[in-house]
N, C-alpha and C positions, 0 to 999 in steps of 0.2 A: 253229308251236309256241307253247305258253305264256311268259310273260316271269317272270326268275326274280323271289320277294317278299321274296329278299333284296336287290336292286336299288331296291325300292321301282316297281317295274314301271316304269319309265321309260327302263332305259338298252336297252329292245329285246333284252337280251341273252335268245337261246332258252333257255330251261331244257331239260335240265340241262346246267349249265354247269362242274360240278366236273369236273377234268382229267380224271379219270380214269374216269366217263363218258363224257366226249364220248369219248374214245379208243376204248372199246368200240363205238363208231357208226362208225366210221372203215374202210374198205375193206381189208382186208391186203393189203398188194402182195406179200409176202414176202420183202420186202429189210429187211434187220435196219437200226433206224431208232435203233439207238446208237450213239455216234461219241465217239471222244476227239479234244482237240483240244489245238494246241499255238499261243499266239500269242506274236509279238516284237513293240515296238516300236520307233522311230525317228522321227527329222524330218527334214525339207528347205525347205530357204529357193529360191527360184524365183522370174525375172521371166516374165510372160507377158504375151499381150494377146490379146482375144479376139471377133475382130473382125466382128461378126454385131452388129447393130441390138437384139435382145434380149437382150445384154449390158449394155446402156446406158454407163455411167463402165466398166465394165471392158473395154469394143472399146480405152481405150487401154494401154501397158505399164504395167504395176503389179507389185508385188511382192505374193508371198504365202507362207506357213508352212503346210504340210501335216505333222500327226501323220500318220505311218502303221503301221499294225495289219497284219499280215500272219498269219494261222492257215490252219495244214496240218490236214489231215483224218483219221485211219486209223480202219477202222473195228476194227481189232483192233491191238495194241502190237506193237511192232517185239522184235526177240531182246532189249534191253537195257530191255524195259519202260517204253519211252518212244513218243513219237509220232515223234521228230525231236532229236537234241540241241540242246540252246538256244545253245550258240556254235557250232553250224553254222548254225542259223538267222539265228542275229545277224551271220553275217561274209555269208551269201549277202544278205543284205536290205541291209547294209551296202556290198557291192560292186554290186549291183543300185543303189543311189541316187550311190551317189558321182558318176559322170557326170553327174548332174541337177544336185547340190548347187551354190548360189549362180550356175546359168546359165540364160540366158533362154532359154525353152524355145522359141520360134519359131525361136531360130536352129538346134536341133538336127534333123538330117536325120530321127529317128525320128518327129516329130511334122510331119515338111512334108506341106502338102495337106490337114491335118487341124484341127480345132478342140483347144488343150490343155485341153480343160476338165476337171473332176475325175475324172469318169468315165474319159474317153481317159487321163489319167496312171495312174490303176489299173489299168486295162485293162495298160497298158503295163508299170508294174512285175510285174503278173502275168506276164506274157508272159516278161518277163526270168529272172522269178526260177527259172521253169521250166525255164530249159538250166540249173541248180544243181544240181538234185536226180532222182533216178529215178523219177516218175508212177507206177510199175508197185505203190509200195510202200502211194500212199495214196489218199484218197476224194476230194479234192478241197482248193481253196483259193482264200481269199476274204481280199482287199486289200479294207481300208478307209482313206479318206482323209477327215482329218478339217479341215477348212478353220477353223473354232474351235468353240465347245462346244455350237453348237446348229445347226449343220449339216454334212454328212459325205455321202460317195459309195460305193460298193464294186463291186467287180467280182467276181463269184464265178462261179469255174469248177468243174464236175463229173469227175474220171477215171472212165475208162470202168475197171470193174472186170471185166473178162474177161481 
């Protein structure tokens, strides 16, 4: 494809590049590809240690602050025109972290045999937060952890919609 000459032909980028072109090039899958979405946040303060050679300074205990972003999926609103109420959301993401909050995660049974890096605690808060709620109602949900402003992890899982 040609490169666009609004780019100045250098950024590679294929023309045409306006959204909503490219979207007409795009295969249908016929799965409706608009989603509402509901997110909360939180923190948790954590000691870990992460003890693998390509950790370097962090194989030993250190402390860290994880923002966490937690968004629920539907692809259609629930009877009350929302995704999810936001103070259920905030008490399950809330009772999901509390156990973690200010403890060193090596010593917690849920993380033994495992690496806690950011990924596996996402992974993990997702997992939790899923005995909360009934899967049958939404599309999916994606934990993000943000370790500070220019680096972050997520875990995003799909429900099955049958």
């Amino acid at each position: 494809m040609d490169t666009c000459p609004e780019c100045s032909g250098s950024s590679g980028i294929p023309a045409p590049h306006r959204l909503d072109q490219i979207l007409e090039t795009l295969p249908s899958t016929g799965v409706p590809t608009a989603m509402y979405s509901l997110t909360v946040c939180d923190h948790i303060m954590i000691a870990h240690s992460l003890p693998d050679p390509l950790f370097g300074p962090a194989q030993q205990l250190h402390g860290a602050t994880f923002a966490v972003e937690v968004t629920w999926r539907r692809r259609e609103l629930g009877p009350q025109a929302v995704v999810l109420d936001i103070g259920e959301a905030n008490a399950a993401l809330a009772a999901v972290l509390e156990p973690l909050r200010y403890r060193n995660l090596d010593e917690l049974p849920a993380f033994e045999g495992q690496l806690s890096t950011t990924e596996n605690v996402a992974r993990h808060i997702s997992d939790a937060l899923r005995t909360h709620f009934d899967e049958t109602s939404f599309a999916g949900l994606t934990v993000v952890l943000r370790e500070h402003p220019g680096a972050w992890a997520s875990y995003d899982v799909a429900f099955d919609s049958d």
